[in-house]
Backbone bond lengths (Angstrom), bond angles and torsions (degrees), N, CA, C in turn:
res aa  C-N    CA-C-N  psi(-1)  N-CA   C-N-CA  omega(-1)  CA-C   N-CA-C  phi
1 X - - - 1.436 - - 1.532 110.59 -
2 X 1.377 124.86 -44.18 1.678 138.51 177.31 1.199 103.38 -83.59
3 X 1.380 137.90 137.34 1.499 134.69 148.52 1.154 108.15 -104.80
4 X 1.506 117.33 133.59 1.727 114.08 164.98 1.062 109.31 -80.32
5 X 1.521 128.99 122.53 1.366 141.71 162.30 1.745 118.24 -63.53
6 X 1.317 106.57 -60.54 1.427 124.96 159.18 0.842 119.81 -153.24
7 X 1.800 111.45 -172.61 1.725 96.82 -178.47 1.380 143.57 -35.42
8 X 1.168 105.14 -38.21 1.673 125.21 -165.25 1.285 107.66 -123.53
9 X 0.961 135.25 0.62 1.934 144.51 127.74 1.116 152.51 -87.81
10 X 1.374 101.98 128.65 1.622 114.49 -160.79 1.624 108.41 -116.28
11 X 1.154 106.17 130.52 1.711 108.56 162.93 1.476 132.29 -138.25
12 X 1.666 119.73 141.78 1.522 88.13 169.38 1.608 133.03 -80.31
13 X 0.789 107.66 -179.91 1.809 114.03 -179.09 1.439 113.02 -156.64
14 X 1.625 93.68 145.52 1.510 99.41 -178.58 1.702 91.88 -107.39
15 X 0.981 102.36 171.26 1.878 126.67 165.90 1.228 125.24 -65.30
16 X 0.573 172.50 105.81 1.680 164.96 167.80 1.424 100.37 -48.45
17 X 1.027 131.13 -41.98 1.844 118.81 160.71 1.377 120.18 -47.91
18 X 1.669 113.60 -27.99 1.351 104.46 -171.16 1.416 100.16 -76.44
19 X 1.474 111.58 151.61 1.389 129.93 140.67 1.025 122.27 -21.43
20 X 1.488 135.64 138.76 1.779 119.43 139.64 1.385 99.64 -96.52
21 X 1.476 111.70 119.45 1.614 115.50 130.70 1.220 122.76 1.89
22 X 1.440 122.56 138.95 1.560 151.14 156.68 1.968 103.35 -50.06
23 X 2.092 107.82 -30.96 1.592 87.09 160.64 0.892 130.48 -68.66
24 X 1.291 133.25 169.73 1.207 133.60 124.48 1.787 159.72 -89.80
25 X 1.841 90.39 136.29 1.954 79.37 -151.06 1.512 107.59 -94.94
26 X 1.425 91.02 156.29 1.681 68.22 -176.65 1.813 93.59 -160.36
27 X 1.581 97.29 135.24 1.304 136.45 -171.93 1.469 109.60 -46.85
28 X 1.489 116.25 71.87 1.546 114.40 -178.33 1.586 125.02 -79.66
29 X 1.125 148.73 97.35 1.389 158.40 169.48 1.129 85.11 0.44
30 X 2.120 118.57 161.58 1.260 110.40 148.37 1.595 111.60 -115.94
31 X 1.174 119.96 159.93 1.611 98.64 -174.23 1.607 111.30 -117.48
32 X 0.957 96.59 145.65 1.660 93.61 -162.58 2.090 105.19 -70.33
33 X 0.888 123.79 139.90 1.280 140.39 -169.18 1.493 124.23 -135.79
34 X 1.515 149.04 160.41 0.892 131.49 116.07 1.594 127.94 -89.90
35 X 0.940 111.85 -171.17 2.045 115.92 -153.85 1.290 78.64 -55.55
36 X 1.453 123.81 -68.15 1.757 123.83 -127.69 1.304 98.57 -86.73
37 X 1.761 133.48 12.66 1.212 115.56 179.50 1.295 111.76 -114.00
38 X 1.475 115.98 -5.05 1.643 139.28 179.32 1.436 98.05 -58.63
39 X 1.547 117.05 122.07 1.400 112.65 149.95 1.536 105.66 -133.61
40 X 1.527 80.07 143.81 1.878 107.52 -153.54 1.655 99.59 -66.35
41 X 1.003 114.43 -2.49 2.046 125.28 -154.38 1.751 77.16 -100.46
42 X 1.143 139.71 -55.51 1.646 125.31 -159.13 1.651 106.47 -132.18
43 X 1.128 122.93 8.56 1.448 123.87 -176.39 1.733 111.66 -116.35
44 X 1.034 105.15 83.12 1.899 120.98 174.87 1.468 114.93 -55.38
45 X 1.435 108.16 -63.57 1.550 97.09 -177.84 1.884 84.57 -140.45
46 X 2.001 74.65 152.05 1.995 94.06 176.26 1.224 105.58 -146.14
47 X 1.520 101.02 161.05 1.479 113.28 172.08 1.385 115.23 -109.11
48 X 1.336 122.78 120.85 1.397 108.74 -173.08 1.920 88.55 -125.48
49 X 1.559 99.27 164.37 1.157 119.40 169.11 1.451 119.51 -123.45
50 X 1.522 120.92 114.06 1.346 106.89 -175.50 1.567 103.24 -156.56
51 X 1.497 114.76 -176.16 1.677 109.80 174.70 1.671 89.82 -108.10
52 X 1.928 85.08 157.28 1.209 96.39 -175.92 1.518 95.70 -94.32
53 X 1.871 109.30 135.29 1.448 107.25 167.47 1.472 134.65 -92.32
54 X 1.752 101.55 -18.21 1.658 100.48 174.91 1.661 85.08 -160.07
55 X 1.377 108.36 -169.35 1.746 132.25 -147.87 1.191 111.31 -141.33
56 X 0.841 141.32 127.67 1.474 130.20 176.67 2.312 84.78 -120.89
57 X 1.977 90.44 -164.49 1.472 92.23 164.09 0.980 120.30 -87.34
58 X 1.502 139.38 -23.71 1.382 108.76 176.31 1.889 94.64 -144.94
59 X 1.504 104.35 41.63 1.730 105.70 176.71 1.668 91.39 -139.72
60 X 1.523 97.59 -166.86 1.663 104.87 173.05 1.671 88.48 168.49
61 X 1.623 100.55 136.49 1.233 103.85 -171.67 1.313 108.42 -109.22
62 X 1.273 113.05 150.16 1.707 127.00 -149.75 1.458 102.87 -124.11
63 X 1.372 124.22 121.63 1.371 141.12 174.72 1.718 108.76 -118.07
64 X 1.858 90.91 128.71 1.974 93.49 -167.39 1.717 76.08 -108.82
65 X 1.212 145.74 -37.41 1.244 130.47 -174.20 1.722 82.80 125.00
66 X 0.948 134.82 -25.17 1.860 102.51 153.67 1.947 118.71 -116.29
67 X 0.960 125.97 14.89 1.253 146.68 159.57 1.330 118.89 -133.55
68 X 1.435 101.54 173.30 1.520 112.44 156.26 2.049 104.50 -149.90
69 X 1.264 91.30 149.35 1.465 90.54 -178.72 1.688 113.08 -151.42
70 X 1.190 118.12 134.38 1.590 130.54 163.89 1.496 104.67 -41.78
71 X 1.627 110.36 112.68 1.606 105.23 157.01 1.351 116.87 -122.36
72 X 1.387 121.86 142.38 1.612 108.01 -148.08 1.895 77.58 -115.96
73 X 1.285 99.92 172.75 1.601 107.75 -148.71 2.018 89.28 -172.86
74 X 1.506 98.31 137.75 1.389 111.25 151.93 1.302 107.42 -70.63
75 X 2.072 97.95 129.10 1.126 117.86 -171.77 1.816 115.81 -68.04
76 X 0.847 99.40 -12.24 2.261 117.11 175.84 1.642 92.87 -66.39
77 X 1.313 115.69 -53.53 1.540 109.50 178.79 1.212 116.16 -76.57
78 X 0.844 136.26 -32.31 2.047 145.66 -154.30 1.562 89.63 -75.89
79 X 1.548 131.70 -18.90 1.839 134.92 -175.30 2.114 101.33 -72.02
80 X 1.667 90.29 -18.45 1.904 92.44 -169.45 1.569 90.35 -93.60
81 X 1.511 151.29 -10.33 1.268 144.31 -134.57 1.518 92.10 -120.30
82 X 1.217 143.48 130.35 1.190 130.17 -156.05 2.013 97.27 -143.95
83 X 1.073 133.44 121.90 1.727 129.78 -176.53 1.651 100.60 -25.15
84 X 1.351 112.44 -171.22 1.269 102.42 177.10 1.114 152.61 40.97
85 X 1.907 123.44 -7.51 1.022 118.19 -157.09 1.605 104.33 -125.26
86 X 1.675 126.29 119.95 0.961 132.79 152.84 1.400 126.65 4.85
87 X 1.199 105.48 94.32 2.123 102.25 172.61 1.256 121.81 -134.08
88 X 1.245 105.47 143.69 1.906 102.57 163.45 1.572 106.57 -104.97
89 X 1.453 99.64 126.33 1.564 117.45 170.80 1.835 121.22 -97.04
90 X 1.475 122.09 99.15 1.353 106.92 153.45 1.107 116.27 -93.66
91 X 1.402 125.57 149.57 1.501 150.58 -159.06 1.411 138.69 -175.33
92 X 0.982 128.23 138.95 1.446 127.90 168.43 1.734 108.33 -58.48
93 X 1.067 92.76 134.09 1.918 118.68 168.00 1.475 85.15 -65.61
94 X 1.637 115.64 154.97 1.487 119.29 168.93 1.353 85.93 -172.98
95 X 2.032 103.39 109.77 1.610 103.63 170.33 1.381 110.03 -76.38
96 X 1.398 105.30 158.85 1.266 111.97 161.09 1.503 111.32 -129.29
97 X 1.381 129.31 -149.21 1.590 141.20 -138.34 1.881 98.78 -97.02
98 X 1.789 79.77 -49.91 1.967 82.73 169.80 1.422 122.52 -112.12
99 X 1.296 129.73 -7.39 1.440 125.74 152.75 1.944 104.18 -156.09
100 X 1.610 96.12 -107.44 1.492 82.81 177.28 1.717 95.97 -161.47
101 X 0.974 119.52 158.26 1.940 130.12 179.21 1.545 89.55 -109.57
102 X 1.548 91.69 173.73 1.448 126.53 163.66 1.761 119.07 -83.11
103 X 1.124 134.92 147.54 1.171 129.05 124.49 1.129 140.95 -101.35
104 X 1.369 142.54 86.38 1.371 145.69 -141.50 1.126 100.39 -82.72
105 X 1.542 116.60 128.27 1.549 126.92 142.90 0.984 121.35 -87.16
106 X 1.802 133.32 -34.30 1.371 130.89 -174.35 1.565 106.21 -127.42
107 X 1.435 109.84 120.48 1.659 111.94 159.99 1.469 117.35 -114.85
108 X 1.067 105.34 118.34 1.534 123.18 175.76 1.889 112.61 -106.51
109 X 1.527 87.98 129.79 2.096 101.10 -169.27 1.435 84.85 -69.31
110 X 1.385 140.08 116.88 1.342 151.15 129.82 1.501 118.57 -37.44
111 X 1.540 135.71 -18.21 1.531 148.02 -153.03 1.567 77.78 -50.15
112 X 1.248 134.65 -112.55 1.065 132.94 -162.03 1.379 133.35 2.48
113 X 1.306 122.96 -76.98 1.570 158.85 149.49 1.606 98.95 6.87
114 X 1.415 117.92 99.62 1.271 128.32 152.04 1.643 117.30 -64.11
115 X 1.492 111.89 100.02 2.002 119.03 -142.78 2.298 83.00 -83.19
116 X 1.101 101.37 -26.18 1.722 89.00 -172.99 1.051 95.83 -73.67
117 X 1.624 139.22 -59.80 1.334 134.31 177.81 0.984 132.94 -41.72
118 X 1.326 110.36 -22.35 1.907 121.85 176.86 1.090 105.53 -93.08
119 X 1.640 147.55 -22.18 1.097 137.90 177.80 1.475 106.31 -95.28
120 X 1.333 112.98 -20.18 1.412 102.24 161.91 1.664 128.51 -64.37
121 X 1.147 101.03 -22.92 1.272 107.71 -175.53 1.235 121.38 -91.96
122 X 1.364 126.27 -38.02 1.582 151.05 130.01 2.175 82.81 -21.18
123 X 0.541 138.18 -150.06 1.437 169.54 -126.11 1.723 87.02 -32.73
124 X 1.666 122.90 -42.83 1.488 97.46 161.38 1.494 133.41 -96.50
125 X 0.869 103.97 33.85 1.517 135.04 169.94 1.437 130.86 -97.50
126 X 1.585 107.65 -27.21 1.246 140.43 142.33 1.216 139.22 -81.76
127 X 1.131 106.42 -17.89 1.810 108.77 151.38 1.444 121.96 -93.65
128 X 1.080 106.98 0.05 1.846 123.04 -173.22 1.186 103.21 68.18
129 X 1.447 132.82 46.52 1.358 143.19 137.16 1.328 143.84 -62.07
130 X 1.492 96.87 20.94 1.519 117.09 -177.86 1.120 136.27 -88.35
């Protein structure tokens, strides 16, 4: 279901044996967000950037510095995800009963990533200050 791309990339994948379904799928953008601005009612897929604060078996909860949120993850990958460590999550929004989790398709190791410099740039990038 996951393919490792490289070290620090993860994706899902289908089979080429499998079937497609009578649905239809279809290739939704993700939009970059932090936790507390996600609403689960019109937001399908996001990109968030945050550290991971703890692990479960097959989740790990993700803090950007104004949320925190459950992102659930094949447990084969969750062995590369380590506390503390810088990530970018794309994923499906998925409400639930008291707010809503992630479902991650893509984790990318952030370690590198100077996080003030990127939000600086993010914010004039968003004013069309580019």
């Amino acid at each position: 279901m996951f393919q490792k791309l490289s070290a620090t990339h993860y994706t899902n994948t289908f089979k080429p044996s499998e079937p497609i379904r009578s649905m239809q799928f279809q290739n939704i953008s993700a939009v970059e967000r932090k936790i507390s601005e996600i609403d689960p009612e019109s937001d399908t897929k996001v990109r968030l950037i945050g550290t991971v604060v703890s692990r479960a078996e097959n989740s790990f909860i993700l803090d950007d510095g104004a949320g925190t949120v459950q992102v659930f993850i094949d447990s084969k990958l969750l062995q590369n995800i380590s506390e503390n460590k810088l990530v970018r999550v794309i994923g499906r929004v998925s409400p639930n009963s008291a707010s809503f989790d992630i479902r991650a398709e893509i984790v990318h190791d952030m370690s590198g990533l100077n996080l003030k410099t990127h939000e600086t740039v993010q914010k004039l990038w968003n004013r069309g200050n580019f």
